[in-house]
DRENFI-627821 format. One record per residue (C-alpha): residue number from 1; x, y, z. Coordinates in Angstrom, 3 decimals, decimal comma, m for minus. Layout:
<sites>
<site><num>NUM</num><east>X</east><north>Y</north><up>Z</up></site>
...
</sites>
This chain:
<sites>
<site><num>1</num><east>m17,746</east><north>m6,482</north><up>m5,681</up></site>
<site><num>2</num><east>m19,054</east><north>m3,314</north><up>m4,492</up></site>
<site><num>3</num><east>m16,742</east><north>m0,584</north><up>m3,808</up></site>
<site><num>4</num><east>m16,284</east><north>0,908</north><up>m0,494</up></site>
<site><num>5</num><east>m14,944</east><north>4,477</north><up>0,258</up></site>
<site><num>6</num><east>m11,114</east><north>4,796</north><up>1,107</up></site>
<site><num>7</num><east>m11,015</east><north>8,565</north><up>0,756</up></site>
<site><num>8</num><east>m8,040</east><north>10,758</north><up>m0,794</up></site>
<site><num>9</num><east>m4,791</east><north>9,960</north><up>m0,088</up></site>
<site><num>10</num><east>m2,054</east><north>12,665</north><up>1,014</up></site>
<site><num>11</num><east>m5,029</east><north>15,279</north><up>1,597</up></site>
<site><num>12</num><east>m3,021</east><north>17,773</north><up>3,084</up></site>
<site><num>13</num><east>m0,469</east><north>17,602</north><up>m0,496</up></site>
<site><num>14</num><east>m3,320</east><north>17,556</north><up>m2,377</up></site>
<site><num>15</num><east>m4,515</east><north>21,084</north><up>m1,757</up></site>
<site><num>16</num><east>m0,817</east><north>21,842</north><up>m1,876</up></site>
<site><num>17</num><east>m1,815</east><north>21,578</north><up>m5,316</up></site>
<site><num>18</num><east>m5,111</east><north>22,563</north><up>m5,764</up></site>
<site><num>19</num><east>m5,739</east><north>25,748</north><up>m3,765</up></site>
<site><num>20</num><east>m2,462</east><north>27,390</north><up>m5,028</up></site>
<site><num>21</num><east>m3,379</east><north>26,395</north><up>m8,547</up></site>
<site><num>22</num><east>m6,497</east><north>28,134</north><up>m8,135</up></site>
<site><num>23</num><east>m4,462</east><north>31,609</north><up>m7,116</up></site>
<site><num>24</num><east>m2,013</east><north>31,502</north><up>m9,469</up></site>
<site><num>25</num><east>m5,022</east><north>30,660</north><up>m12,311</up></site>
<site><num>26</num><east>m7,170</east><north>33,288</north><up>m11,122</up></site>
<site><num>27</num><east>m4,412</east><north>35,895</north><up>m10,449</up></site>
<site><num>28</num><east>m3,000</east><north>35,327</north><up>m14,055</up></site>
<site><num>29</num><east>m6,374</east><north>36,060</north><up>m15,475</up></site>
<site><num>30</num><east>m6,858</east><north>39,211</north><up>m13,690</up></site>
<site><num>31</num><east>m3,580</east><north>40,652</north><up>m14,490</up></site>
<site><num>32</num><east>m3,226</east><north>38,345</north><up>m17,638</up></site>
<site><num>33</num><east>0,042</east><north>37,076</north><up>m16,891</up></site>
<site><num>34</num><east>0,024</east><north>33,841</north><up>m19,262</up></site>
<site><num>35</num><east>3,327</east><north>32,464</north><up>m16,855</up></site>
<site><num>36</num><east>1,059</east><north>32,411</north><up>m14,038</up></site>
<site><num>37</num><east>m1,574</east><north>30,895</north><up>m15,921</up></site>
<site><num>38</num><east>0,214</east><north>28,402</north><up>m17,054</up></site>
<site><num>39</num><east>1,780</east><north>27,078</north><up>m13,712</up></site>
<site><num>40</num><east>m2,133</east><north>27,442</north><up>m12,150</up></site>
<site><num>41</num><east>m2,707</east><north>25,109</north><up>m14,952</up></site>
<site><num>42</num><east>0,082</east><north>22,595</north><up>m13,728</up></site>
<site><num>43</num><east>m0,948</east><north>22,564</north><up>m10,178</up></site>
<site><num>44</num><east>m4,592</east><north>22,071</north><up>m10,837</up></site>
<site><num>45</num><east>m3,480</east><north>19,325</north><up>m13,457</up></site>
<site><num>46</num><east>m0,991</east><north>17,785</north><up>m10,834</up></site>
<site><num>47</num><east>m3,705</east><north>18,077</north><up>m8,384</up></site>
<site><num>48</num><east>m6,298</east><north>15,915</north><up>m10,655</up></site>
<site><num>49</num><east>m4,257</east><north>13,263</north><up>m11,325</up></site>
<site><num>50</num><east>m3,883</east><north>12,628</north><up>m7,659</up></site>
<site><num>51</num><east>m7,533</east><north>12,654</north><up>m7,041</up></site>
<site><num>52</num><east>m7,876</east><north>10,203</north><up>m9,671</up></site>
<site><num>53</num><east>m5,559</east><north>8,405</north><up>m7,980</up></site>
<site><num>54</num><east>m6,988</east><north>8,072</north><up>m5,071</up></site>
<site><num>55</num><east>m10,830</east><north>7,796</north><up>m7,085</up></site>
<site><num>56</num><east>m9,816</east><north>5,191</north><up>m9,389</up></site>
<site><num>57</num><east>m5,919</east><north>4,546</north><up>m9,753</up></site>
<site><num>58</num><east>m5,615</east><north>2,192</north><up>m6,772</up></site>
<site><num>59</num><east>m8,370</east><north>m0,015</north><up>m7,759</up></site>
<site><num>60</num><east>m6,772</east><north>m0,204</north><up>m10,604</up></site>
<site><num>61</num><east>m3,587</east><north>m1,006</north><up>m9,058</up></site>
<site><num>62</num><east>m5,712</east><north>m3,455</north><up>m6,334</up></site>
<site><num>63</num><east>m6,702</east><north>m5,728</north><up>m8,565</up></site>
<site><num>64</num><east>m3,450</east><north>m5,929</north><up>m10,093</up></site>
<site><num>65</num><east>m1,455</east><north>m6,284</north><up>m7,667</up></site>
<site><num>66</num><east>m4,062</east><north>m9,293</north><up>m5,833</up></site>
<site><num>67</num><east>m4,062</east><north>m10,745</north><up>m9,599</up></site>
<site><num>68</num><east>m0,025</east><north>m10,949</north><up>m9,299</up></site>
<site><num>69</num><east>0,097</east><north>m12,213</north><up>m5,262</up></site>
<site><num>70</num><east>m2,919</east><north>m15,439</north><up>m6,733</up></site>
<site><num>71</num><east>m4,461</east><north>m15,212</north><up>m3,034</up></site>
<site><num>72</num><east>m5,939</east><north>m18,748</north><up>m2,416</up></site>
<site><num>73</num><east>m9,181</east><north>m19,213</north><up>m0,161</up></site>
<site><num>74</num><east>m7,322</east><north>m20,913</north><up>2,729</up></site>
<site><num>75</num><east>m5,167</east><north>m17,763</north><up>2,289</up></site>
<site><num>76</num><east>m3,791</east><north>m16,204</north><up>6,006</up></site>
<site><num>77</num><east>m3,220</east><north>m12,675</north><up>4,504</up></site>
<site><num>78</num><east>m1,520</east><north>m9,436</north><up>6,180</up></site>
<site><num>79</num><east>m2,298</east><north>m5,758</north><up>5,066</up></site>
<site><num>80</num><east>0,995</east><north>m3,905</north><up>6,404</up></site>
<site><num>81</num><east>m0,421</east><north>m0,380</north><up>7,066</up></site>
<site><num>82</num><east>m3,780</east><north>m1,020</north><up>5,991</up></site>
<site><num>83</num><east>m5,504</east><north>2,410</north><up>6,133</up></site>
<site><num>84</num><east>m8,999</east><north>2,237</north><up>5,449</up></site>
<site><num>85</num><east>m8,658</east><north>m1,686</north><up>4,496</up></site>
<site><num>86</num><east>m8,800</east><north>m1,315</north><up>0,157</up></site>
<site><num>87</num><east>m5,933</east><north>m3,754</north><up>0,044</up></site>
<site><num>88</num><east>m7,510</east><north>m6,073</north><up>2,927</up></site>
<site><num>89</num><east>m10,942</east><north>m6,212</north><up>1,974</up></site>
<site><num>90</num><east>m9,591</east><north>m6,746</north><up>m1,965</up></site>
<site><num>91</num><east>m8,004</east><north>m9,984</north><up>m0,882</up></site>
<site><num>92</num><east>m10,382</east><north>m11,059</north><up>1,940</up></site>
<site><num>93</num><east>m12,962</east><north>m11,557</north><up>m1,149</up></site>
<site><num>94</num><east>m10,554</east><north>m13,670</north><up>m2,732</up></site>
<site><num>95</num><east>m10,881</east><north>m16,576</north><up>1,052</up></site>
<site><num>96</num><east>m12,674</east><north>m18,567</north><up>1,895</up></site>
<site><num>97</num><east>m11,808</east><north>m20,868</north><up>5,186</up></site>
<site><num>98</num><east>m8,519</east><north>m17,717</north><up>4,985</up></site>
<site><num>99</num><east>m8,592</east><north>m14,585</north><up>7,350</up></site>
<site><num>100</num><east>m7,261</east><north>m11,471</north><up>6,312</up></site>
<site><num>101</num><east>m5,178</east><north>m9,521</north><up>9,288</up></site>
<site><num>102</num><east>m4,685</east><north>m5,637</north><up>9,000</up></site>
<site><num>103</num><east>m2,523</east><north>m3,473</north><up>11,243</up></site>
<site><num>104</num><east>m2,080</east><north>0,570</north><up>10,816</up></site>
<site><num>105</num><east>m1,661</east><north>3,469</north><up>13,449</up></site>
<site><num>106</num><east>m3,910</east><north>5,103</north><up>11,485</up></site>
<site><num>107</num><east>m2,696</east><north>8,972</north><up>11,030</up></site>
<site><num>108</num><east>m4,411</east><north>11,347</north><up>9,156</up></site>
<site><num>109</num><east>m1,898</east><north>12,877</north><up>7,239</up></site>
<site><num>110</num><east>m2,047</east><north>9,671</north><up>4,820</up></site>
<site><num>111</num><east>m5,321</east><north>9,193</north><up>4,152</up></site>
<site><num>112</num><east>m8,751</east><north>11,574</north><up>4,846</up></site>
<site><num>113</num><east>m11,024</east><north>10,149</north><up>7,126</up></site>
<site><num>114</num><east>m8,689</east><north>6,881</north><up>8,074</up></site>
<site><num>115</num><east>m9,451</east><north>5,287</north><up>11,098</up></site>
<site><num>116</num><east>m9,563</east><north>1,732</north><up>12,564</up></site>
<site><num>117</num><east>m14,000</east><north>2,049</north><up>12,281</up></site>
<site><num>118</num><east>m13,685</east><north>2,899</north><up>8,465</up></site>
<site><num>119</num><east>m11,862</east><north>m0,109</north><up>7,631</up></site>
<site><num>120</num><east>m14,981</east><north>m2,295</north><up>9,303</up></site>
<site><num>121</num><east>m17,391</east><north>m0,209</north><up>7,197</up></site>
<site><num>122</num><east>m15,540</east><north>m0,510</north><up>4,077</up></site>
<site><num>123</num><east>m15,591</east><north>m4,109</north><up>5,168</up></site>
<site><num>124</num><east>m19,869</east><north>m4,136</north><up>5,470</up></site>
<site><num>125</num><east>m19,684</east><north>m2,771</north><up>1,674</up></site>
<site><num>126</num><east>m17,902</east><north>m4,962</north><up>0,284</up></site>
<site><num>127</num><east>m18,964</east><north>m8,137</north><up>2,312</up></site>
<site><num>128</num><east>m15,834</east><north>m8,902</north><up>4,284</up></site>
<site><num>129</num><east>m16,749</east><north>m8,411</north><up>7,600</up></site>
<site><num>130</num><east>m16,282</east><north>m11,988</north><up>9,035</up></site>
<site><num>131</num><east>m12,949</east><north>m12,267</north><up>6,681</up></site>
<site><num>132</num><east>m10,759</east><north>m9,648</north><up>8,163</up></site>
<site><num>133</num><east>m9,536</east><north>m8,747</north><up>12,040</up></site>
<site><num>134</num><east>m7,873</east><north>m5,258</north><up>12,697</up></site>
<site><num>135</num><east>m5,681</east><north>m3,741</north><up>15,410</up></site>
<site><num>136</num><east>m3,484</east><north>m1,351</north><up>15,931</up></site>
<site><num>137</num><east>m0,123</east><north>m1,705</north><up>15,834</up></site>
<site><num>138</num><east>3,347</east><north>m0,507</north><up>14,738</up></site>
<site><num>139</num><east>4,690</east><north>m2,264</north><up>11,119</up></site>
<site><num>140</num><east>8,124</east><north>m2,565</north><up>13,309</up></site>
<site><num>141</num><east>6,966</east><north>m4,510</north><up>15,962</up></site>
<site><num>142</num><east>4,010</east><north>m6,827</north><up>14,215</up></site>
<site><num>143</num><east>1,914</east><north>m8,593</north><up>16,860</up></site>
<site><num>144</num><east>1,779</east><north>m11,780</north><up>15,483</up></site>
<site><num>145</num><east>4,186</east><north>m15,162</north><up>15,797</up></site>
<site><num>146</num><east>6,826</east><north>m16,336</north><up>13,675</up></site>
<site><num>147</num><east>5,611</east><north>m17,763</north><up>10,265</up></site>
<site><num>148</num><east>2,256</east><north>m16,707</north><up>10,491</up></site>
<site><num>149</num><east>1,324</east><north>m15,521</north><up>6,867</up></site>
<site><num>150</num><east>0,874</east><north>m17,289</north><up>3,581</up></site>
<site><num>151</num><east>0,014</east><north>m13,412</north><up>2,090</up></site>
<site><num>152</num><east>1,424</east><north>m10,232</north><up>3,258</up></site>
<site><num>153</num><east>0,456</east><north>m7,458</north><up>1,443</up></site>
<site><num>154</num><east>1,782</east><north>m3,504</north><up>1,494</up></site>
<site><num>155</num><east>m0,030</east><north>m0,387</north><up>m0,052</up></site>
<site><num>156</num><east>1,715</east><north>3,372</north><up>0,233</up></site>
<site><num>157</num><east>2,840</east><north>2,757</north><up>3,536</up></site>
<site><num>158</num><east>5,979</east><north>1,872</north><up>4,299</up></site>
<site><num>159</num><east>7,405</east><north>4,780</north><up>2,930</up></site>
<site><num>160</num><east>5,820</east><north>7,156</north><up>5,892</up></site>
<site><num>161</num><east>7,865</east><north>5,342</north><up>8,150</up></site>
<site><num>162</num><east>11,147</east><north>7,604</north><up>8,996</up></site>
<site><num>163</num><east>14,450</east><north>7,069</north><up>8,643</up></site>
<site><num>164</num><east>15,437</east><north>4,204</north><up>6,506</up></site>
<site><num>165</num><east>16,826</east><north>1,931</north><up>10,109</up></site>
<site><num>166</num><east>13,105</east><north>2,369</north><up>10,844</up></site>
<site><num>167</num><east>11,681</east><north>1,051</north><up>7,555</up></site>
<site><num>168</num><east>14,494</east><north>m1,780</north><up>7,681</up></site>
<site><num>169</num><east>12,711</east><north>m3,259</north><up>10,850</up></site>
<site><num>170</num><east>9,390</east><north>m2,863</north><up>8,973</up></site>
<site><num>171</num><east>10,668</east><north>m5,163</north><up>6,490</up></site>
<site><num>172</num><east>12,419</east><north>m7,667</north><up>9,004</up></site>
<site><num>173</num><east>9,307</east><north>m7,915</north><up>10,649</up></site>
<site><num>174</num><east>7,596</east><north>m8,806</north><up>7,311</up></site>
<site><num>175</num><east>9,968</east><north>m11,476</north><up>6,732</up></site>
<site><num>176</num><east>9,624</east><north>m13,145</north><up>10,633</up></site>
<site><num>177</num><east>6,126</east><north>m13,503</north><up>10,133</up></site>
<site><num>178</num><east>5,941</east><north>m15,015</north><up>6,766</up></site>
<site><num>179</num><east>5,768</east><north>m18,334</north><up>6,578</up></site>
<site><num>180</num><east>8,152</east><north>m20,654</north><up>3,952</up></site>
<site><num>181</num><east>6,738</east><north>m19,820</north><up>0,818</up></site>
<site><num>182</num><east>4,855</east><north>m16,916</north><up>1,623</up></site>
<site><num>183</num><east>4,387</east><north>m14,556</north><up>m1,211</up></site>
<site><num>184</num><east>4,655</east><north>m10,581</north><up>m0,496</up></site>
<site><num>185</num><east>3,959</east><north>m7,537</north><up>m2,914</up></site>
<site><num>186</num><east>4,828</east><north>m3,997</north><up>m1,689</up></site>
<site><num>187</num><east>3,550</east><north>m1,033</north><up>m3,713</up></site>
<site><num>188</num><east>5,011</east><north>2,271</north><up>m2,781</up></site>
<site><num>189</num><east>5,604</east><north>5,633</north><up>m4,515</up></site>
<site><num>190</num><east>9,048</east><north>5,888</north><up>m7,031</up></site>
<site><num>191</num><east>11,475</east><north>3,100</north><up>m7,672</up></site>
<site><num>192</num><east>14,015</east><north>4,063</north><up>m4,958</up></site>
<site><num>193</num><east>12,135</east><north>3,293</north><up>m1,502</up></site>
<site><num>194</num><east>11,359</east><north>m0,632</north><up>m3,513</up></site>
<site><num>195</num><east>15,304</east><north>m1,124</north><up>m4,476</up></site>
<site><num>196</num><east>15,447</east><north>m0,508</north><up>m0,569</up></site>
<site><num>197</num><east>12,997</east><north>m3,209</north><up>m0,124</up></site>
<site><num>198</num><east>14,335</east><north>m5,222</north><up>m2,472</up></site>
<site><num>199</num><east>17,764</east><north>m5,189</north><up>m0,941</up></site>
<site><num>200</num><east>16,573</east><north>m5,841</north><up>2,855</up></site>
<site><num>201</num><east>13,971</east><north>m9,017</north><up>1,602</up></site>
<site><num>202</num><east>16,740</east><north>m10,606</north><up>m0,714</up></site>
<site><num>203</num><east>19,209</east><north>m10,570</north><up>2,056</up></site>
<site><num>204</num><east>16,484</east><north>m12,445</north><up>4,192</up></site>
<site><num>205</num><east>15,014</east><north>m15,588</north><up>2,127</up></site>
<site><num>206</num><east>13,027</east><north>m13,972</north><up>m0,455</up></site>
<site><num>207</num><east>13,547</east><north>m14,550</north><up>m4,220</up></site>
<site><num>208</num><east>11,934</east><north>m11,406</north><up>m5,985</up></site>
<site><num>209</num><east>9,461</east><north>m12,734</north><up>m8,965</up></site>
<site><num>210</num><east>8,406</east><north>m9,664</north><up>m10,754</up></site>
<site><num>211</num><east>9,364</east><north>m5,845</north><up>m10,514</up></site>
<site><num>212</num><east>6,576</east><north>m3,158</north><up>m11,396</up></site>
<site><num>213</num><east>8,686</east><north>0,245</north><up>m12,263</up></site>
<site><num>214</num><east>6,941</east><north>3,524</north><up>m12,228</up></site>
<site><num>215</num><east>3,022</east><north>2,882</north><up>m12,500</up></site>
<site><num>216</num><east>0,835</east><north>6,192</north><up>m13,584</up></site>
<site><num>217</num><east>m2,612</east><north>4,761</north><up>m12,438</up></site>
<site><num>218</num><east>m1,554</east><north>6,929</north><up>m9,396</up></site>
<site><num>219</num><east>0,265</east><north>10,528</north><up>m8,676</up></site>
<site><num>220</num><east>3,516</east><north>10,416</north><up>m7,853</up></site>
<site><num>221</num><east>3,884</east><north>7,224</north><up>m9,855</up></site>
<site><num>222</num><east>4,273</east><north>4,096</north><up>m8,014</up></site>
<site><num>223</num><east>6,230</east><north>1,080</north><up>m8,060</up></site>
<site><num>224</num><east>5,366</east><north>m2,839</north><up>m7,000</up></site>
<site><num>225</num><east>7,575</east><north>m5,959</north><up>m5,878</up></site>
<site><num>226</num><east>6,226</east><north>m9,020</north><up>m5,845</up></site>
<site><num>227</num><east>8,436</east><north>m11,798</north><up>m3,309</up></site>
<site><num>228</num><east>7,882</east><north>m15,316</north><up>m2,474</up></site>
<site><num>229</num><east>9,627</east><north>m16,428</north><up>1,182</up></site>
<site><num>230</num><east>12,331</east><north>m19,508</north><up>m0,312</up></site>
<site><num>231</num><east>11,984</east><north>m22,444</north><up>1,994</up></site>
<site><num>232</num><east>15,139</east><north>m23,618</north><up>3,618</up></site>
<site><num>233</num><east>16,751</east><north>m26,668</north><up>2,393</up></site>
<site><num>234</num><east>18,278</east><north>m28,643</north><up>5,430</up></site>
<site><num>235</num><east>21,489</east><north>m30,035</north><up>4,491</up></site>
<site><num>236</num><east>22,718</east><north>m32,873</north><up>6,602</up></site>
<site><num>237</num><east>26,804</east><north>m33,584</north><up>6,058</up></site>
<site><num>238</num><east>27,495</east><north>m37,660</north><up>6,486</up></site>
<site><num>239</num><east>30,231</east><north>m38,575</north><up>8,854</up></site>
</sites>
């Protein structure tokens, strides 16, 4: 499948990094402070690794994470905060008679160049386009019905979502539109924001089938759960 281009995540933190590493690089050569080298050094190196993150980490971390969810062609699949569609358009080639739905208010702060028209391009590269529908909407108020997903997948996104009331009606929405059965991973940076998740699906019908601590394909590391919706057993009492 050919790649398409999801630009550089965090932009604005990345040349946090980069442009102060060059100064204090440059500066310690001049007046050959090896301190000030050194930390340049760090910056720049802190710097890389999120490009490479953002270059070739989350493929990494797509395929792995689609591997883990086993999308099925008649697949209906949701992209929580899809950006510029790399999770969508990763499990959209995975259908067949499926559709893959992704939602995102799509700020600029979390991703250069992300925009509703770059997830449809991405979509033309990687030969998607009649798999996937976007829209914009908010994660805490999901336009869709009650038990409407067999898929639901989350990529760096719920954490941008402020304070942690907020991100709990994220993840209540999540569970009213999966269906019985419905499996859900949610990659996000660190461990603690996914014990959060972990907490709020558990207490909602989902069983939690595999917990991915601290990945390094991408800087700050990330984190993964992987959830399948339990289907109710109706219990009927004999009189």
């Amino acid at each position: 499948m050919k790649k398409g281009k999801y630009g550089l995540d965090a932009p604005t933190v990345v040349l946090g990094y980069l442009a102060p590493g060059m100064v204090f690089l440059i500066g310690g050569i001049i007046w050959k402070q090896g301190s000030s080298i050194a930390f340049g050094i760090l910056l720049l190196l802190i710097g890389g690794y999120m490009v490479y993150g953002s270059k070739c980490g989350k493929y990494k971390m797509r395929e792995k994470i689609l591997g883990y969810l086993s999308i099925r062609g008649s697949d209906t699949v949701l992209d929580v905060g899809c950006g510029r569609g790399l999770m969508l358009n990763g499990a959209a080639a995975k259908l067949t008679t499926g559709k893959a739905y992704g939602i995102d208010l799509w700020k600029g702060q979390d991703q250069s160049g992300n925009c509703k028209e770059a997830v449809l391009k991405n979509a033309k590269l990687e030969g998607t386009a009649d798999k996937i529908e976007v829209q914009s909407a908010d994660m805490r108020k999901l336009p869709f019905p009650d038990e409407t997903f067999s898929a639901i997948v989350s990529s760096l996104a719920i954490h941008n979502v402020k304070p942690e009331e907020e991100r709990k009606k994220a993840l209540l929405e999540i569970a009213r539109v999966a269906k019985n059965g419905c499996r859900v991973a949610i990659m996000d940076i660190g461990l603690s924001h996914i014990e959060e998740y972990i907490a709020v699906l558990s207490q909602n019908g989902f069983m939690v089938e595999k917990l991915l601590r601290n990945q390094h394909q991408i800087f700050p590391p990330v984190s993964v759960v992987i959830a399948r919706k339990q289907k109710i057993a109706l219990h009927t009492s004999e009189k």
